[in-house]
MIVEX-160032 format. One line per field, with one value per atom (N, C-alpha, C): residue in one letter; atom name; x, y, z. Coordinates in steps of 0.2 Angstrom, whole numbers, always signed. Layout:
BEGIN
residuo = a; ...
atomo = CA; ...
east = X; ...
north = Y; ...
up = Z; ...
% end
This chain:
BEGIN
residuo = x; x; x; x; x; x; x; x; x; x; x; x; x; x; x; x; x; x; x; x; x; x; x; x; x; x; x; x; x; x; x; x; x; x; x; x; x; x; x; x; x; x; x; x; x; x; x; x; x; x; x; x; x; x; x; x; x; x; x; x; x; x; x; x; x; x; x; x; x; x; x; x; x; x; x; x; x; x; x; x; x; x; x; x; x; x; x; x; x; x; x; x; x; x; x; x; x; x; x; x; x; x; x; x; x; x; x; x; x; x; x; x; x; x; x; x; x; x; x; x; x; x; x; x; x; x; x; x; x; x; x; x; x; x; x; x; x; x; x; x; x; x; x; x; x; x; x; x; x; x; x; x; x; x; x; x; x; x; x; x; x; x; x; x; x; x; x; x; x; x; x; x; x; x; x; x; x; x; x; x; x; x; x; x; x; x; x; x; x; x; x; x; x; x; x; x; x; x; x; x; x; x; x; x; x; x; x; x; x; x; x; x; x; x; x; x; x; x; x; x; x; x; x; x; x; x; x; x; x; x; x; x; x; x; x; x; x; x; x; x; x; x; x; x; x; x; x; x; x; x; x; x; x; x; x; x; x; x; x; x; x; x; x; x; x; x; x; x; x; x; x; x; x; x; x; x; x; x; x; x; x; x; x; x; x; x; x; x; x; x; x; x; x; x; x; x; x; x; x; x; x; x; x; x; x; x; x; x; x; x; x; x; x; x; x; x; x; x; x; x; x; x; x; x; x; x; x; x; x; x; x; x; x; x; x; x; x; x; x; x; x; x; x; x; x; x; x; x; x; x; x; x; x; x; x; x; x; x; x; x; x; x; x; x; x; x; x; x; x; x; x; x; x; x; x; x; x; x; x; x; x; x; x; x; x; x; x; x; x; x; x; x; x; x; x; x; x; x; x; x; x; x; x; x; x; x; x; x; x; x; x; x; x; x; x; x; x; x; x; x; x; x; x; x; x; x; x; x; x; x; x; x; x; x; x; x; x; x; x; x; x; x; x; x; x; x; x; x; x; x; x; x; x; x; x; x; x; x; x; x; x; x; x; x; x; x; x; x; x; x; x; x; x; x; x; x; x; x; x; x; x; x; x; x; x; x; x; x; x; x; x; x; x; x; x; x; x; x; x; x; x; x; x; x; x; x; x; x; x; x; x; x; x
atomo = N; CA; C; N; CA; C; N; CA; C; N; CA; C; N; CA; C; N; CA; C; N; CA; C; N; CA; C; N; CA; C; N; CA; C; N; CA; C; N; CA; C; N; CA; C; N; CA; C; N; CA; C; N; CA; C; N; CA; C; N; CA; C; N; CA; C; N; CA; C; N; CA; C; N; CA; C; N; CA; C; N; CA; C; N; CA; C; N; CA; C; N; CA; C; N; CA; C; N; CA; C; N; CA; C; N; CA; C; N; CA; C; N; CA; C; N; CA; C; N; CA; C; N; CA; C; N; CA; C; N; CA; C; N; CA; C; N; CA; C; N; CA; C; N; CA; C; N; CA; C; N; CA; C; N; CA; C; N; CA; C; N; CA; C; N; CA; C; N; CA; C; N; CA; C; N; CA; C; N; CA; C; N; CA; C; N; CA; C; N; CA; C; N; CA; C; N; CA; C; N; CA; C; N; CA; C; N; CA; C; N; CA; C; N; CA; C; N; CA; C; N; CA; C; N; CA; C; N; CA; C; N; CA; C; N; CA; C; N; CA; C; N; CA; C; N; CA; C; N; CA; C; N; CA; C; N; CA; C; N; CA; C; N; CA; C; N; CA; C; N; CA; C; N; CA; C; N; CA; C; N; CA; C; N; CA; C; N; CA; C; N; CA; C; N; CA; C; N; CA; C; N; CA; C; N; CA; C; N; CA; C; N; CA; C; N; CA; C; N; CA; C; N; CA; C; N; CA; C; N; CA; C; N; CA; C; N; CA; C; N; CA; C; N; CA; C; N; CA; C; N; CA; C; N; CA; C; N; CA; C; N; CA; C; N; CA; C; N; CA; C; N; CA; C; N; CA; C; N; CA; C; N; CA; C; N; CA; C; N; CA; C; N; CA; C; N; CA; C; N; CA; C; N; CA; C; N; CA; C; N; CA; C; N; CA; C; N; CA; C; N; CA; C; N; CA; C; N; CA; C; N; CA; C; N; CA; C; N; CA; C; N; CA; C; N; CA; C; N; CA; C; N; CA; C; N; CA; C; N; CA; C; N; CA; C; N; CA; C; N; CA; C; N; CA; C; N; CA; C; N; CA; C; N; CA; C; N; CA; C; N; CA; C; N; CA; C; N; CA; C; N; CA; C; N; CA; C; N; CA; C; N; CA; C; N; CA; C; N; CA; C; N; CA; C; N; CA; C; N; CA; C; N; CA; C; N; CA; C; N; CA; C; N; CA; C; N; CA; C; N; CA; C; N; CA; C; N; CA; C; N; CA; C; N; CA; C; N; CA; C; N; CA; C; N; CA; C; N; CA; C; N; CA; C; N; CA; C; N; CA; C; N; CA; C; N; CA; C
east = -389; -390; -387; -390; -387; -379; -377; -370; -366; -368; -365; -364; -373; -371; -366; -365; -362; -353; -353; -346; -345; -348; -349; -347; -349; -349; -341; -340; -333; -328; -329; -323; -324; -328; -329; -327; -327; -325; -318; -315; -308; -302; -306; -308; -301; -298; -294; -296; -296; -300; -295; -299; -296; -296; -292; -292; -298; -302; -308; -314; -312; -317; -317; -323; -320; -326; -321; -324; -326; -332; -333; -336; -335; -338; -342; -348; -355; -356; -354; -353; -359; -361; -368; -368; -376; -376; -375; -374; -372; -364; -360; -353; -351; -354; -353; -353; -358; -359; -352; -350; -345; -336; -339; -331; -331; -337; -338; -334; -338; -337; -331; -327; -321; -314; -318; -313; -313; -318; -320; -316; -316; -313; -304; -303; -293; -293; -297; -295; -295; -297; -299; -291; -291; -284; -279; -276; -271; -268; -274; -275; -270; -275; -272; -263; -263; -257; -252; -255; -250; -248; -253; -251; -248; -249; -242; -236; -236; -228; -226; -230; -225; -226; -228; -227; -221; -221; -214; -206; -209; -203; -200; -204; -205; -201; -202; -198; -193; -192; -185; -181; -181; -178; -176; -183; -180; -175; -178; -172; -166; -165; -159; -153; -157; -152; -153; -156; -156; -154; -152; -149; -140; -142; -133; -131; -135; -130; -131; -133; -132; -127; -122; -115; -119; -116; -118; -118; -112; -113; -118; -121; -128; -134; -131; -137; -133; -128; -125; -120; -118; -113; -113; -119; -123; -116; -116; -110; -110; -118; -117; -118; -118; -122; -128; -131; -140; -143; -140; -143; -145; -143; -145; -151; -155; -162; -165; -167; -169; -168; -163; -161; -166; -165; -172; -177; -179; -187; -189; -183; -183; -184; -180; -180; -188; -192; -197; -201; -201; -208; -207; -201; -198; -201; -199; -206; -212; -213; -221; -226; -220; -222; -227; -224; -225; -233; -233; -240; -245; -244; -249; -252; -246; -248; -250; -249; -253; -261; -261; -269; -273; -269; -273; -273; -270; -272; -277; -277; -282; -289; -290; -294; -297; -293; -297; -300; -294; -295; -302; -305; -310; -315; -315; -321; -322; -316; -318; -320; -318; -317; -326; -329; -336; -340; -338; -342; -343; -338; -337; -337; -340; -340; -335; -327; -322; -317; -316; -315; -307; -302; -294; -294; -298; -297; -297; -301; -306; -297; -296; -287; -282; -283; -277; -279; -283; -288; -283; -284; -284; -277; -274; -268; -263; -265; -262; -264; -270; -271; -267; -268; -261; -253; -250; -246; -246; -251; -251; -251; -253; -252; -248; -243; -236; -233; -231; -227; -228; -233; -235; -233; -234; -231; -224; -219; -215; -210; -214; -211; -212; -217; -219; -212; -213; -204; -198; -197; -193; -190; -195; -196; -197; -199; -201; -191; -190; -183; -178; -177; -176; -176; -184; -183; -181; -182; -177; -171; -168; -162; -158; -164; -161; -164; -168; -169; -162; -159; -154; -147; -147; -142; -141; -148; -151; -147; -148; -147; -139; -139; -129; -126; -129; -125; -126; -133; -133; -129; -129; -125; -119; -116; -109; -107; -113; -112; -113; -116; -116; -112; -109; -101; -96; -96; -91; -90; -95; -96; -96; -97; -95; -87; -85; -76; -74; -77; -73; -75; -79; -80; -74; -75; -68; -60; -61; -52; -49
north = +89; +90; +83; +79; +69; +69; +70; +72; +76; +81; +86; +82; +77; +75; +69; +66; +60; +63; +68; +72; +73; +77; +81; +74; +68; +60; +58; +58; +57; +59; +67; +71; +70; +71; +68; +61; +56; +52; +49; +54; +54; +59; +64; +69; +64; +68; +61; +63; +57; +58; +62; +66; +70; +66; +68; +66; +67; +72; +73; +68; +66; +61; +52; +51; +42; +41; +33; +27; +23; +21; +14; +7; +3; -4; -6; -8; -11; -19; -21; -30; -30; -33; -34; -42; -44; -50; -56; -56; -63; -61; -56; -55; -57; -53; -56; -65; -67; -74; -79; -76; -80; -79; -73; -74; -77; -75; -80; -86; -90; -98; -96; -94; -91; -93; -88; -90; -94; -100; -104; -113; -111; -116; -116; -108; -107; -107; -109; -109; -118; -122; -128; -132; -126; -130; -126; -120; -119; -124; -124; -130; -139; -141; -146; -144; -141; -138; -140; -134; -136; -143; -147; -154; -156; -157; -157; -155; -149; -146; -150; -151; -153; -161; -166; -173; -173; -164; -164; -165; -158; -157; -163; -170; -173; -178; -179; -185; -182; -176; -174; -174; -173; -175; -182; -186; -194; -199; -194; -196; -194; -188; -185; -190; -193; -195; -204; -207; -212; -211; -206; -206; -207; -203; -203; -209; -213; -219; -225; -222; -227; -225; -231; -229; -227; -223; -222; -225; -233; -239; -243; -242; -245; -243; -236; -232; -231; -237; -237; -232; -230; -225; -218; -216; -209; -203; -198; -194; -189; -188; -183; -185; -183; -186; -188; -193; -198; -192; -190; -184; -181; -177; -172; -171; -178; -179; -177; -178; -175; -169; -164; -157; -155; -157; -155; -156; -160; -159; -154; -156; -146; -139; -143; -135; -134; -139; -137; -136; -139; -139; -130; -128; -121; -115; -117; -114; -113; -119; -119; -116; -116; -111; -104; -101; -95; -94; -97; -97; -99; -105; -107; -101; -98; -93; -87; -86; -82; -86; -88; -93; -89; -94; -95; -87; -82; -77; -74; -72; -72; -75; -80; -85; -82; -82; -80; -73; -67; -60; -60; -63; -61; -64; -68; -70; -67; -65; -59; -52; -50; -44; -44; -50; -50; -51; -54; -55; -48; -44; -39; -32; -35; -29; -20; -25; -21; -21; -12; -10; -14; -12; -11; -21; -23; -31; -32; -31; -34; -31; -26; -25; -27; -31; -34; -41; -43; -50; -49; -46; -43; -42; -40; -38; -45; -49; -56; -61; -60; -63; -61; -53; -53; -53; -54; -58; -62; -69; -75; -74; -71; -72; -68; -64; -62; -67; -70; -77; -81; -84; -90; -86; -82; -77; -77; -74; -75; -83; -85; -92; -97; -94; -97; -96; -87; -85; -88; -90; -94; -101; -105; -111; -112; -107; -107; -105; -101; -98; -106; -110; -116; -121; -119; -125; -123; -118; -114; -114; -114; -116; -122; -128; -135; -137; -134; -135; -135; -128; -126; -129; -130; -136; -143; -147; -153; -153; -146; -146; -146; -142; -141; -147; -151; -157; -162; -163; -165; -164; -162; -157; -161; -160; -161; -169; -171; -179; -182; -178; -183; -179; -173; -173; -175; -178; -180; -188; -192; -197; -198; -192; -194; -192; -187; -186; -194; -197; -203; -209; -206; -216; -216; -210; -208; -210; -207; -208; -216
up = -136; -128; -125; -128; -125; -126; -131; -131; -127; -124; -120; -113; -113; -106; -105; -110; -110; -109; -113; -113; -107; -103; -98; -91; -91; -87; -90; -96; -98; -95; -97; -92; -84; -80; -73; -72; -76; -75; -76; -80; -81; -78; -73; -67; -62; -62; -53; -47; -44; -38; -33; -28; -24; -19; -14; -7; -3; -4; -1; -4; -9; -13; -11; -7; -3; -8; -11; -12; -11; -9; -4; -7; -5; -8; -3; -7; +0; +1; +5; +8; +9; +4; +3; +11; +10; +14; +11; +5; -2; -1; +1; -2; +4; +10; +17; +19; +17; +15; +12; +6; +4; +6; +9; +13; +20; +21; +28; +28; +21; +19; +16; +13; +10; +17; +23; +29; +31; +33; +34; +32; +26; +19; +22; +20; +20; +28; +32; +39; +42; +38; +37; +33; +28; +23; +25; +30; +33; +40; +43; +48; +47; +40; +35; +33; +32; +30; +35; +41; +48; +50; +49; +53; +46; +39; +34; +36; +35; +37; +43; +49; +53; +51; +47; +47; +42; +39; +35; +36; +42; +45; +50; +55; +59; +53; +45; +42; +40; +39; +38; +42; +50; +55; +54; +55; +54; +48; +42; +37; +38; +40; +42; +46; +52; +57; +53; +53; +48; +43; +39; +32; +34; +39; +43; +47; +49; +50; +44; +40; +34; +29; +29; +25; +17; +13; +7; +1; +1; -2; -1; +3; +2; -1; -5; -8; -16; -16; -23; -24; -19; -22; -23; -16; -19; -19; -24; -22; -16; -15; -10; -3; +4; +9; +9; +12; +11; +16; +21; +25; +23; +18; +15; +9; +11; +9; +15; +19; +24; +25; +24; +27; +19; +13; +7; +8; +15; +17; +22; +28; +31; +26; +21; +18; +15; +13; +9; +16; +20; +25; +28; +27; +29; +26; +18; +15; +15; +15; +16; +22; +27; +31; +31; +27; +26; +22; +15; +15; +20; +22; +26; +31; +34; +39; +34; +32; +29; +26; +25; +22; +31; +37; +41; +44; +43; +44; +42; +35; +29; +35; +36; +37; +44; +48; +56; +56; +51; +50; +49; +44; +39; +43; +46; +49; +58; +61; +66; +62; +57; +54; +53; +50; +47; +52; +58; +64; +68; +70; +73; +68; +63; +58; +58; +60; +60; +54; +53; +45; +47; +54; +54; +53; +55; +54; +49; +45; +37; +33; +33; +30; +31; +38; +41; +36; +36; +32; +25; +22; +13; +13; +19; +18; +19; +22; +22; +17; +14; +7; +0; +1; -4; -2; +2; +4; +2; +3; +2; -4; -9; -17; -20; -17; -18; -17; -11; -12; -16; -18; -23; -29; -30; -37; -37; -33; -33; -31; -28; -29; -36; -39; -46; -49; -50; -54; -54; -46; -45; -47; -48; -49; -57; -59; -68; -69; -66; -69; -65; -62; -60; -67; -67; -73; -79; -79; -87; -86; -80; -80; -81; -80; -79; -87; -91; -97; -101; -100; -103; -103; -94; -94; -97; -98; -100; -108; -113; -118; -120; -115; -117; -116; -110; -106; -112; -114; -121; -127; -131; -134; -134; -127; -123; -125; -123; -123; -130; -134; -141; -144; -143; -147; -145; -139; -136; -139; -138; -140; -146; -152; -159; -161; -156; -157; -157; -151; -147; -151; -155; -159; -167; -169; -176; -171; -166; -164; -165
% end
């Protein structure tokens, strides 16, 4: 008979859920509590963020136009333009855009959503948190395939330079 019920829970719970069938999860006052402090923190470090990006964006402007009125013999001979240290600090503060906005969404959602104990905000909140860790996810890929790519360069360019250098000592 224990077996029949145990069987009986198995298949129901292996059952797929209908349309008619809602699952809910209950915000407890401990769960409610640490998102609160949850939004509170990422609202605090999006913030932080913002005045970085723009001390980013603010030196990369100024290296940019002082990069360019300095001839590039005084940086030893660089090959490429010295500007273009600067336009690679736009370009990072550029990125870094996006997560922050996202954080700081994440962040105010959740705490009107908690305050006002609204369902369409509390998703908008979650829906911008995974945003935020789809970016970072996929910027990780990014940056991992970079470096696997400059590994493989490193090899061959080595490679390149010690056979070269051993053709060129027998000639």
């Amino acid at each position: 008979m224990n077996t029949e019920n145990q069987e009986t829970e198995q298949t129901q719970a292996e059952k797929p859920q209908t349309t008619d069938e809602v699952k809910t999860l209950k915000i407890t006052e401990e769960v409610s509590t640490y998102m609160n402090e949850a939004g509170k923190w990422g609202k605090f470090l999006a913030i932080l963020g913002f005045v970085f990006m723009g001390l980013l964006v603010a030196g990369g402007f100024v290296m940019s136009i002082v990069f360019a009125l300095i001839p590039t013999e005084g940086f030893g001979g660089l090959p490429f333009p010295t500007f273009l240290i600067g336009v690679f600090y736009l370009i990072i503060g550029a990125i870094y855009f996006l997560p922050i906005l996202y954080l700081y969404r994440f962040s105010t959602g959740i705490k009107m959503a908690l305050s006002l104990k609204n369902q369409h905000q509390f998703v908008k909140a979650f829906y911008n948190l995974k945003a935020l860790y789809r970016f970072i996810g996929i910027f990780m890929i990014v940056i991992f395939a970079i470096y696997l790519l400059m590994i493989v360069i490193m090899i061959f360019a080595g490679l390149f330079a010690g056979f070269s250098n051993y053709t060129g000592m027998q000639a």
